[in-house]
MDTraj code that builds the backbone (N, CA, C; nanometers):
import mdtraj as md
import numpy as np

residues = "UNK UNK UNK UNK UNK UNK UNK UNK UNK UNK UNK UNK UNK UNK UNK UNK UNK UNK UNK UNK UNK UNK UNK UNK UNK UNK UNK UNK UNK UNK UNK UNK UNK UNK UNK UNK UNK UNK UNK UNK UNK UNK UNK UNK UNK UNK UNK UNK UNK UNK UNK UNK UNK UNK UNK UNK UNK UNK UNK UNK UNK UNK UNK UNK UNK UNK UNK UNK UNK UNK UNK UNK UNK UNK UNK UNK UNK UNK UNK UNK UNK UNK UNK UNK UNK UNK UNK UNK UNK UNK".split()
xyz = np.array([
    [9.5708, 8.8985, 16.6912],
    [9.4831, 8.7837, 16.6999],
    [9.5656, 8.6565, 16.6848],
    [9.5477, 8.5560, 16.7384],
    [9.6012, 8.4134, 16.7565],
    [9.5825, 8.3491, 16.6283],
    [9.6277, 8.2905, 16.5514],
    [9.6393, 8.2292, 16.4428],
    [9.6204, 8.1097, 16.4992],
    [9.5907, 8.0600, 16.6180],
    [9.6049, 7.9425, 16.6252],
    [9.4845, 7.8734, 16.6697],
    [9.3558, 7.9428, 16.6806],
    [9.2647, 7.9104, 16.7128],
    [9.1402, 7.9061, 16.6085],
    [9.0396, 7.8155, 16.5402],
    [8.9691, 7.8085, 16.5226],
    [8.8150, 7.8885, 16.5772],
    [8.7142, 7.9900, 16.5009],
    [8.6261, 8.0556, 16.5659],
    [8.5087, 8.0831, 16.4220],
    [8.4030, 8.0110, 16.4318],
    [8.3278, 8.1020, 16.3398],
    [8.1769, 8.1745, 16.3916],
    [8.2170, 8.3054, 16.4011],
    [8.1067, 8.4174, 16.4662],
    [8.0257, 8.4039, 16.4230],
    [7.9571, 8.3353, 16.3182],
    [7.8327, 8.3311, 16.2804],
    [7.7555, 8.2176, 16.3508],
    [7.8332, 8.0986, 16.3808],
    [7.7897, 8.0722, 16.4756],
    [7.8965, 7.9786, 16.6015],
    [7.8401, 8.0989, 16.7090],
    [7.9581, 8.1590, 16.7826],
    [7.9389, 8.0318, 16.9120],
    [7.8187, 7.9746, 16.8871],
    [7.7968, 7.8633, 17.0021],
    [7.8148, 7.7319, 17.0020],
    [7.8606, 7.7255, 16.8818],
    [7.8978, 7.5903, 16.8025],
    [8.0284, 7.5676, 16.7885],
    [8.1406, 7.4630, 16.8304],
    [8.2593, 7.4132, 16.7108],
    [8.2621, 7.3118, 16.6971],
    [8.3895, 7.3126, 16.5801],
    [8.3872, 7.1312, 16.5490],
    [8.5145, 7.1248, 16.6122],
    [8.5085, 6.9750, 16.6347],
    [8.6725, 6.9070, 16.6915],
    [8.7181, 6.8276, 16.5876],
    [8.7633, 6.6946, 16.6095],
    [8.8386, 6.6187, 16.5254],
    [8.6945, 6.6108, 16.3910],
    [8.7730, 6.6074, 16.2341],
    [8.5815, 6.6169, 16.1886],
    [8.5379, 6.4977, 16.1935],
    [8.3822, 6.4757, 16.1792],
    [8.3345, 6.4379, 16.1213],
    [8.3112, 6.2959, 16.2544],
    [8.3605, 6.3655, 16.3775],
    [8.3646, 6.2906, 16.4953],
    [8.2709, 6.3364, 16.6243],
    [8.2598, 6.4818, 16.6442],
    [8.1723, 6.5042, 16.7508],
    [8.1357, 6.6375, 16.7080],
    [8.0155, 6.6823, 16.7706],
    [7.9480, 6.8232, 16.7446],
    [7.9613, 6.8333, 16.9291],
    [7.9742, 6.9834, 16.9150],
    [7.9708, 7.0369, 17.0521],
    [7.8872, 7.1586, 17.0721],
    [7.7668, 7.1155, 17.1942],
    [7.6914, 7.2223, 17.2149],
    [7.6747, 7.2759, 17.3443],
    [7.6931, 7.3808, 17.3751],
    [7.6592, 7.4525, 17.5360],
    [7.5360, 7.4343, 17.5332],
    [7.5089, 7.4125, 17.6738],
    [7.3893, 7.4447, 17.7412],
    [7.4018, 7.5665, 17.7958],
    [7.3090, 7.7037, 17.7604],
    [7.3362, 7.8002, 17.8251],
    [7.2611, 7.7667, 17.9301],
    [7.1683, 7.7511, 17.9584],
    [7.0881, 7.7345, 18.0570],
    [7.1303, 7.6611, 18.2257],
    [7.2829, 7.5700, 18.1332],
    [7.3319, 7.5044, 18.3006],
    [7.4575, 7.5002, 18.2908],
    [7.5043, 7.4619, 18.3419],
    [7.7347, 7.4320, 18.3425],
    [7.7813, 7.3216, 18.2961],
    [7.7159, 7.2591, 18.1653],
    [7.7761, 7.1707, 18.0736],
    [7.7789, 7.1419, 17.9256],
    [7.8465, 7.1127, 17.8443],
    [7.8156, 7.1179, 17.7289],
    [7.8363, 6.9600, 17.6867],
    [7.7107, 6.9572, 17.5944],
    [7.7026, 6.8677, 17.4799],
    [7.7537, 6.8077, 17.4305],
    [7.8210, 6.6836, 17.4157],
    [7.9080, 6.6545, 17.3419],
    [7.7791, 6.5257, 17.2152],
    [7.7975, 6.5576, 17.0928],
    [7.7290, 6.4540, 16.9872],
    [7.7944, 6.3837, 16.8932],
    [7.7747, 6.2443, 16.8686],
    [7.8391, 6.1774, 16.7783],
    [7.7794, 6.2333, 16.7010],
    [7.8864, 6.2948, 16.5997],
    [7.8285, 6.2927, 16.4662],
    [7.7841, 6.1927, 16.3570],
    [7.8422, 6.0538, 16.4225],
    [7.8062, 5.9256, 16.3450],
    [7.6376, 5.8964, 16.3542],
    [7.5882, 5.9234, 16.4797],
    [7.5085, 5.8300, 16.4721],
    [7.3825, 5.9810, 16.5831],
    [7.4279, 6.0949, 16.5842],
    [7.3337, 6.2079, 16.6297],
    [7.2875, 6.1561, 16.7580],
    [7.3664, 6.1042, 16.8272],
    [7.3301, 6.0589, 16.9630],
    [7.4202, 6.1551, 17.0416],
    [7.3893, 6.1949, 17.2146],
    [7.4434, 6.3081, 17.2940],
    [7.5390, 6.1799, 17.4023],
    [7.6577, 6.1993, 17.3694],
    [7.7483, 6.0641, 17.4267],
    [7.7709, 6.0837, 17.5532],
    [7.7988, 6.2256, 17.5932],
    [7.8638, 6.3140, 17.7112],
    [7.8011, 6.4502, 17.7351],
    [7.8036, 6.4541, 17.8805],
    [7.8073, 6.5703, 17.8937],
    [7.9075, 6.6811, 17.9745],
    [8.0022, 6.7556, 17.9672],
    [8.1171, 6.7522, 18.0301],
    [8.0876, 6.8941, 18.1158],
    [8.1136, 6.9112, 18.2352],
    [8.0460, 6.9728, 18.3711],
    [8.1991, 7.1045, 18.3125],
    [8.1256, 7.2330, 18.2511],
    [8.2390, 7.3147, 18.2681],
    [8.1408, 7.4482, 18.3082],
    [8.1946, 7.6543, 18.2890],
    [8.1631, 7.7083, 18.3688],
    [8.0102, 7.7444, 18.3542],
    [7.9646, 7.7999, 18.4203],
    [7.8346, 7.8754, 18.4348],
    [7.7599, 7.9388, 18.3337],
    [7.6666, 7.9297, 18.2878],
    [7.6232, 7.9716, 18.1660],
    [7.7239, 7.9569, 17.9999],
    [7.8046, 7.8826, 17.9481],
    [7.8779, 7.8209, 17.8591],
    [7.8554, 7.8798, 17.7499],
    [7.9468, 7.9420, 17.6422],
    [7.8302, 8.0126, 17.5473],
    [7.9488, 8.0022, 17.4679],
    [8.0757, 8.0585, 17.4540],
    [8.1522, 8.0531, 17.3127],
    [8.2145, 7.9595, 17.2799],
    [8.2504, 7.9037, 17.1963],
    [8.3785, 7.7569, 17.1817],
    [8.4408, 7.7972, 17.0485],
    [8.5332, 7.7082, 17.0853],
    [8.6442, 7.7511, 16.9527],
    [8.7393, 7.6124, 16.9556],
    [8.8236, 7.5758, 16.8737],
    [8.9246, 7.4492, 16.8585],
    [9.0205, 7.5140, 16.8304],
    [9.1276, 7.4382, 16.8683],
    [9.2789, 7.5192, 16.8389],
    [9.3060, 7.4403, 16.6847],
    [9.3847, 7.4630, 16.6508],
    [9.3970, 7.4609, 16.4540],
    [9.4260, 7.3138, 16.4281],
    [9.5430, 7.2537, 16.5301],
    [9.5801, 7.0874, 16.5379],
    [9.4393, 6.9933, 16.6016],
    [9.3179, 7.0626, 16.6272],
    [9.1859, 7.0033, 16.6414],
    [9.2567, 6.9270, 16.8133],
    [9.3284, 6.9431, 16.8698],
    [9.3422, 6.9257, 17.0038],
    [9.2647, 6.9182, 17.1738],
    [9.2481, 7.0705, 17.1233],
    [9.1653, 7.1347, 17.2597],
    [9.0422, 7.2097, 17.2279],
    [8.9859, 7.2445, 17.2425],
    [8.8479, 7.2875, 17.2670],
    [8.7957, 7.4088, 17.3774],
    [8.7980, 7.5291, 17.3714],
    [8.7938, 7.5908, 17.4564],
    [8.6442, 7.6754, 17.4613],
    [8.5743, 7.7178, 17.6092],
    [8.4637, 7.6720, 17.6198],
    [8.4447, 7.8193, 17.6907],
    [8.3721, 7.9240, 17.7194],
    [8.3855, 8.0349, 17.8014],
    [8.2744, 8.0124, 17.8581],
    [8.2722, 8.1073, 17.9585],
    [8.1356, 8.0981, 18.0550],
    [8.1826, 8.2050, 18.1363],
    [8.1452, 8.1560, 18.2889],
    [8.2259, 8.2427, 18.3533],
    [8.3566, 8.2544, 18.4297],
    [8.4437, 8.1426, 18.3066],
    [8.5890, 8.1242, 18.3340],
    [8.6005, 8.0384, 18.1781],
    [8.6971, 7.9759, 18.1426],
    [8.7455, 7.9484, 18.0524],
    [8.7803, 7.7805, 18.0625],
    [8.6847, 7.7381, 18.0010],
    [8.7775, 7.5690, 18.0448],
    [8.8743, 7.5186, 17.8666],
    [8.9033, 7.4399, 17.9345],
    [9.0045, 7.3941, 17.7973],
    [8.9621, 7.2318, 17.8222],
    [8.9431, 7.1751, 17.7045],
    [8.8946, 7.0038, 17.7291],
    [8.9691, 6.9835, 17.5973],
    [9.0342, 6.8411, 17.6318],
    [9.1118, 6.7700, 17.5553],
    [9.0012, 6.6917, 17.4704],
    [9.0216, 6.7057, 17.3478],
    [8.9164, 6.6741, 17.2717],
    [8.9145, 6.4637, 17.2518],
    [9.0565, 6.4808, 17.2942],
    [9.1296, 6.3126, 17.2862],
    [9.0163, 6.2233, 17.3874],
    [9.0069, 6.2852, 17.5179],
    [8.9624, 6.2432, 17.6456],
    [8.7934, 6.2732, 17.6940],
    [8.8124, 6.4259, 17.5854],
    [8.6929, 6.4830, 17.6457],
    [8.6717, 6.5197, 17.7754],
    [8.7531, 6.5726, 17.8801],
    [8.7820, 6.6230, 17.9704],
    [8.8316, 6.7163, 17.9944],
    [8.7628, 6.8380, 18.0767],
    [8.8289, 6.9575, 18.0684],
    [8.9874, 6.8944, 18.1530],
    [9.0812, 6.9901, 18.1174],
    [9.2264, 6.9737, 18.1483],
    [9.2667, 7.0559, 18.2233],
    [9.2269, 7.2472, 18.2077],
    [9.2368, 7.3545, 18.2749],
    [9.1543, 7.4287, 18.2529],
    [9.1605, 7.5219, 18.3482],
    [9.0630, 7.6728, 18.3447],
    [9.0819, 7.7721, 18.3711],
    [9.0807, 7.8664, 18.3659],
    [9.1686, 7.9871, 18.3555],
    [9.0505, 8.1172, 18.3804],
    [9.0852, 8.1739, 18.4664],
    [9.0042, 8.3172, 18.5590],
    [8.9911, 8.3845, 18.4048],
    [8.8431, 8.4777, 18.4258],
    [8.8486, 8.5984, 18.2970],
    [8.8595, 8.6890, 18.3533],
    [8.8750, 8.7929, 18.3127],
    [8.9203, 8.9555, 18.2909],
    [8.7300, 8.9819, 18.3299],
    [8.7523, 9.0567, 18.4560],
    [8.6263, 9.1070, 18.5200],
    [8.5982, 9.2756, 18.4401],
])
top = md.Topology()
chain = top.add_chain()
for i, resn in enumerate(residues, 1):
    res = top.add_residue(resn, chain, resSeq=i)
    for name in ("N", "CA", "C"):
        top.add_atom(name, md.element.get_by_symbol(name[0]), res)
traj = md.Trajectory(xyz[None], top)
């Protein structure tokens, strides 16, 4: 297992990024996720990644943000833009 990634299975649809700065939520229902100030509980963004969106996780330096669906996007948490995406294992 990667030591370098942030994940909590309990709840597996949720992570945090930089703290105390944004909450991040999939929409399963469409191909984007949520982005919320945590300052002020307002939905700032919404960032267009894969198909049905369901796990997230942060890498440990609170950097990247990685997002599954039915491919893998990676969004720079700096920019809030996915950066890459990467095919899954069929």
């Amino acid at each position: 297992m990667c030591p370098c990634i942030h994940f909590d299975p309990i709840r597996a649809h949720r992570a945090y990024g930089v703290p105390d700065r944004y909450e991040f939520v999939p929409n399963r229902n469409a191909d984007y996720l949520n982005v919320f100030d945590v300052a002020t509980g307002a939905c700032i963004k919404r960032i267009g990644v894969a198909k049905r969106p369901d796990v997230t996780a942060t890498t440990a330096d609170g950097r990247y943000l990685y997002v599954t669906g039915d491919y893998l996007a990676v969004i720079d948490l700096e920019t809030l833009t996915v950066v890459r995406t990467l095919a899954l294992c069929q």
